[in-house]
N, C-alpha and C positions, 0 to 999 in steps of 0.2 A: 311505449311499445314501438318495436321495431317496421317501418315501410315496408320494409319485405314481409308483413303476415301474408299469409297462404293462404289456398281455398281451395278443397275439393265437391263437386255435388254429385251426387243420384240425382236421377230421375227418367225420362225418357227422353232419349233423343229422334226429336224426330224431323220429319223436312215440310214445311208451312205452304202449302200453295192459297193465295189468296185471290178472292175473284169480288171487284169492286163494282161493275154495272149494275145500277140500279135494277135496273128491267131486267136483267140475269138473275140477278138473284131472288128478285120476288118472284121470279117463275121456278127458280130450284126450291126455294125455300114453298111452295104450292104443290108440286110434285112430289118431293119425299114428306112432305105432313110437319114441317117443322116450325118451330117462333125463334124469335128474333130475339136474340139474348139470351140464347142459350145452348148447348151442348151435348154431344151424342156417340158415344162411341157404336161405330158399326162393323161387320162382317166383309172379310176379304170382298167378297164378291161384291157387295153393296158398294165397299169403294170404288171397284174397277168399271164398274158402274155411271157413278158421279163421276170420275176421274173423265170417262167417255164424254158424259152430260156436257162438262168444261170446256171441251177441246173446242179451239178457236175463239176461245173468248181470251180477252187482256186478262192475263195473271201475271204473279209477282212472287217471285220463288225467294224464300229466305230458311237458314235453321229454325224449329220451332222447338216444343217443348219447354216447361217452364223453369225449369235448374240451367240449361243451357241456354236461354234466351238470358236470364239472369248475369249470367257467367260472361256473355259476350259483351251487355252492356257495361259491365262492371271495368270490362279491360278497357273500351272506350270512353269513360270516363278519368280512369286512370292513366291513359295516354301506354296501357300496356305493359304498364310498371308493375305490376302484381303475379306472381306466378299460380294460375286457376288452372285444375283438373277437371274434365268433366268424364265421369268415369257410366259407361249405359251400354246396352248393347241394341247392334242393327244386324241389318241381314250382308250377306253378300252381293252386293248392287249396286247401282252407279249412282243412285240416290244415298247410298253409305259413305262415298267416296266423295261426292256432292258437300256434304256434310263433315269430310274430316278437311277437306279444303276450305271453307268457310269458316270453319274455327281455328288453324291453322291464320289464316289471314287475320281474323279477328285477336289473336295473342292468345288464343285457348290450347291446354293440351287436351287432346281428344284419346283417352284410354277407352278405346272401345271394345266390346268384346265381341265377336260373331258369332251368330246363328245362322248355319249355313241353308237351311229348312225355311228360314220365315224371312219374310221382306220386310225390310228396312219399316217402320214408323211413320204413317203418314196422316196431314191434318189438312183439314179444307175449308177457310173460312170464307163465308159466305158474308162480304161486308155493303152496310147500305150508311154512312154517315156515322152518326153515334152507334149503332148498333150492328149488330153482327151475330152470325152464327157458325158454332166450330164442328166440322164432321170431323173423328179420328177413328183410326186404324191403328192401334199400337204396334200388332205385328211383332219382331224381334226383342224392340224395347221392353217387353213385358216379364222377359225369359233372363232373370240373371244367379243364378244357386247358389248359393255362398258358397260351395266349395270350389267352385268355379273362378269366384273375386279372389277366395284367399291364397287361390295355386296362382293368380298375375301377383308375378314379379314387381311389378311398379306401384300395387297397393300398399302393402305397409309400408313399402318406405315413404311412399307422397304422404300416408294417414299418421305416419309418427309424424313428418317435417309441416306439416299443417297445422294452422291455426283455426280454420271455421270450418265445421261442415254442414254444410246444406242438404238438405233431404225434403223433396218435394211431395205432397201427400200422393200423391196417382205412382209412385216408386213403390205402395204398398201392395197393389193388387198381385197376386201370384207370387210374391217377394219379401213376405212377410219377416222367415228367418234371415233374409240379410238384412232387412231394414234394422228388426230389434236389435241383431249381431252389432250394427253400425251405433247402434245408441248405447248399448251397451259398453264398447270402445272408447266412448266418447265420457262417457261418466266415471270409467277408470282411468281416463287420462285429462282428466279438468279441461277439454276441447270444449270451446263453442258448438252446441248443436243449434241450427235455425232449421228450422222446419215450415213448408208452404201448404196452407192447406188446400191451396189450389183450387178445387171445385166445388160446391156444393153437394152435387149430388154422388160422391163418392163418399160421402159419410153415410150413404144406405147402402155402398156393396164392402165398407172395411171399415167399419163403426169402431170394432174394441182396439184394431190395429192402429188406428188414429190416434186414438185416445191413449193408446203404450207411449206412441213418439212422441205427443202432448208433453207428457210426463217427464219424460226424459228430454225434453226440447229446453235452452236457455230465451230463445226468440222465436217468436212466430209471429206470421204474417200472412193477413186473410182482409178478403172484401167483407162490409155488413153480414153479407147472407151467410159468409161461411163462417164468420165467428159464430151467430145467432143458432145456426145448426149444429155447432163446437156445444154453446150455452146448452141446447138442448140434449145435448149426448151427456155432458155432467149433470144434468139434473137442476141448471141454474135460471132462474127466473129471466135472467137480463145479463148483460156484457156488466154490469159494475157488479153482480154477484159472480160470477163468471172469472176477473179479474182477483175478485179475493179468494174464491177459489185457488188459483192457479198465483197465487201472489210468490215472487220472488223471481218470476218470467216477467220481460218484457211484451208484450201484446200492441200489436200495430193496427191499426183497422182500418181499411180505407173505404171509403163511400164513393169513387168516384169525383166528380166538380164537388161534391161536398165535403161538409167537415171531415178529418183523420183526428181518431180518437188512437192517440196512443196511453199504456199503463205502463208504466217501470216498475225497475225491480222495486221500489216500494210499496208499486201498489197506487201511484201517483195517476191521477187523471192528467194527461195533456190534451188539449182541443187544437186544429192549427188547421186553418183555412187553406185550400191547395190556391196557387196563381190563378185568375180566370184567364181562361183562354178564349178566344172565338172561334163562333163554330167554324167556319170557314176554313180558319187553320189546321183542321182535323181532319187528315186523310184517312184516320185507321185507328181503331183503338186497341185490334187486337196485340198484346202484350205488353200494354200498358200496367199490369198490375208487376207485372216479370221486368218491366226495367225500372220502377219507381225501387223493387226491390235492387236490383241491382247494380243503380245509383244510392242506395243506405246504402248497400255493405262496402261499396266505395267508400263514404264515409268511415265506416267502421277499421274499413284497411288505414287508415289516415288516422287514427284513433281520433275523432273530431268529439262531439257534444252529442246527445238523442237528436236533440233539436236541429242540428246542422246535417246528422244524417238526414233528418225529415225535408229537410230543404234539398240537398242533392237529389233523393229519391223522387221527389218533388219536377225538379227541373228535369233529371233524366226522363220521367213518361212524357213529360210537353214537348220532348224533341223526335220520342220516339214514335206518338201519334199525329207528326207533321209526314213520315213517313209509312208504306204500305208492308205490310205485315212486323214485323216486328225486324224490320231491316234499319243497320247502324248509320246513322247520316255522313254522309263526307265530308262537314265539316268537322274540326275539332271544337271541343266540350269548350263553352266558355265560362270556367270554373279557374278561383285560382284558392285554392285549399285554405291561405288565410284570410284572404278578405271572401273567401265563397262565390258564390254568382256572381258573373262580371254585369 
């Protein structure tokens, strides 16, 4: 296969502010009633709210969102060399502009669409060490009509010349017929579909919608808890009935410092221990699971081995949790494609 495969994603683009003091955050995280490792989507207001709460504390502004967090690490592993779409929509705002600038820099085209009514996309994570908690506002991102994608001029032509498309599970709420449109496409045209399942607890607000893109998905890619709530929606006792189930899809699972159980298309158990890291060296976990993905599909742009994407994906989250939010490091990637990890 050719270097130049493509890549376009859905999902939501949004803007990361991260707030790392300890003693900050355990007083927001006691204020608004929240736990530590876990997630919450809230109300305009609620955010402008929090956003207030923040002001004057150290934060760290980066793109978020999990297709576009993906999509930026993938080009900085690539050195840039891959042509990636990330196709979402925001509001009219400086935090829009914020965002086609950083992808822009990052090697991303940023086909956005506006919503001139709703504000840009925004997330708050509230980080203490290993753990952390994410407030979001989706806001515009949420708002995309398929007739809306199929009148941009730049969609089918990016979706014919493309080789993978990624479709993040939180692209389903409000957006159902574009999503299925999107997979639908993709099965009429033998394209790679990877799909994220992103959160747990959105398999309680678009359980069947999930389960459509499942089906139609070639790869997927989720922590323990969101395969195990995948297992549960099929009716499967466990991840290796779950896996024959779904046999002829690749299934990645990541645990965190623990084992990655990956299944191939045969149906193949792989086990494969991540690098240990020390804690020390961990600024920020948040988007660790979004560039582990985004260091595979590098590999996969490279047509490498399962196993050597698992390594790339691998190495990309260890450098991206040395930094705060899900921000690209200013070194370059030290990968060299045939010998792998330097």
């Amino acid at each position: 296969m050719s270097m130049r495969k493509t890549l376009i994603a859905f999902g939501n683009p949004l803007l990361d502010i991260t707030v790392t003091s300890k003693q900050h955050v355990l007083y927001l995280l006691g204020k608004y009633n929240l736990k530590l490792d876990g997630q919450k989507e809230i109300t305009k207001t609620e955010m402008t709210s929090l956003t207030e709460d923040i002001r004057g504390y150290e934060q760290y502004i980066s793109p978020g969102g999990c297709s576009q967090n993906s999509l930026r690490v993938l080009q900085w592993v690539l050195k840039q060399e891959c042509q990636a779409t990330m196709f979402g929509s925001v509001g009219n705002d400086v935090e829009a502009n914020i965002l086609r600038e950083a992808l822009k820099v990052a090697g991303v085209q940023a086909s956005y669409i506006t919503q001139e009514d709703l504000p840009t996309g925004k997330i708050i994570a509230l980080v203490s060490g290993f753990d952390r908690f994410l407030v979001a506002h989706i806001g515009a991102a949420e708002v995309l009509p398929l007739a809306i994608l199929l009148a941009n001029s730049d969609f089918m032509l990016l979706f014919n010349s493309s080789d993978i498309i990624l479709i993040e599970a939180y692209f389903l709420t409000n957006r159902i017929e574009t999503a299925c449109k999107l997979g639908e496409l993709c099965q009429k045209s033998s394209k790679t579909l990877v799909f994220n399942l992103c959160g747990e607890y959105i398999f309680e607000v678009v359980p069947q919608q999930i389960k459509c893109l499942v089906k139609a998905a070639n790869l997927i890619f989720g922590n323990r808890a969101e395969f195990l709530a995948l297992a549960k929606l099929f009716t499967c006792a466990n991840l290796d009935d779950l896996a024959e189930d779904l046999q002829g899809k690749t299934l990645v699972v990541t645990d965190g410092p623990r084992v990655l159980i990956c299944y191939n298309l045969n149906g193949e158990k792989i086990e494969i221990v991540p690098p240990v890291m020390q804690i020390e060296e961990v600024k920020d976990t948040t988007g660790a699971g979004d560039a582990f993905m985004g260091g595979f599909l590098a590999g996969m742009v490279k047509s490498k081995a399962l196993r050597d994407c698992i390594e790339i994906g691998f190495y990309a989250a260890s450098c991206i949790m040395k930094e705060c939010g899900c921000s690209l490091p200013r070194y370059k990637p030290q990968i060299d494609f045939d010998g792998l990890i330097q």
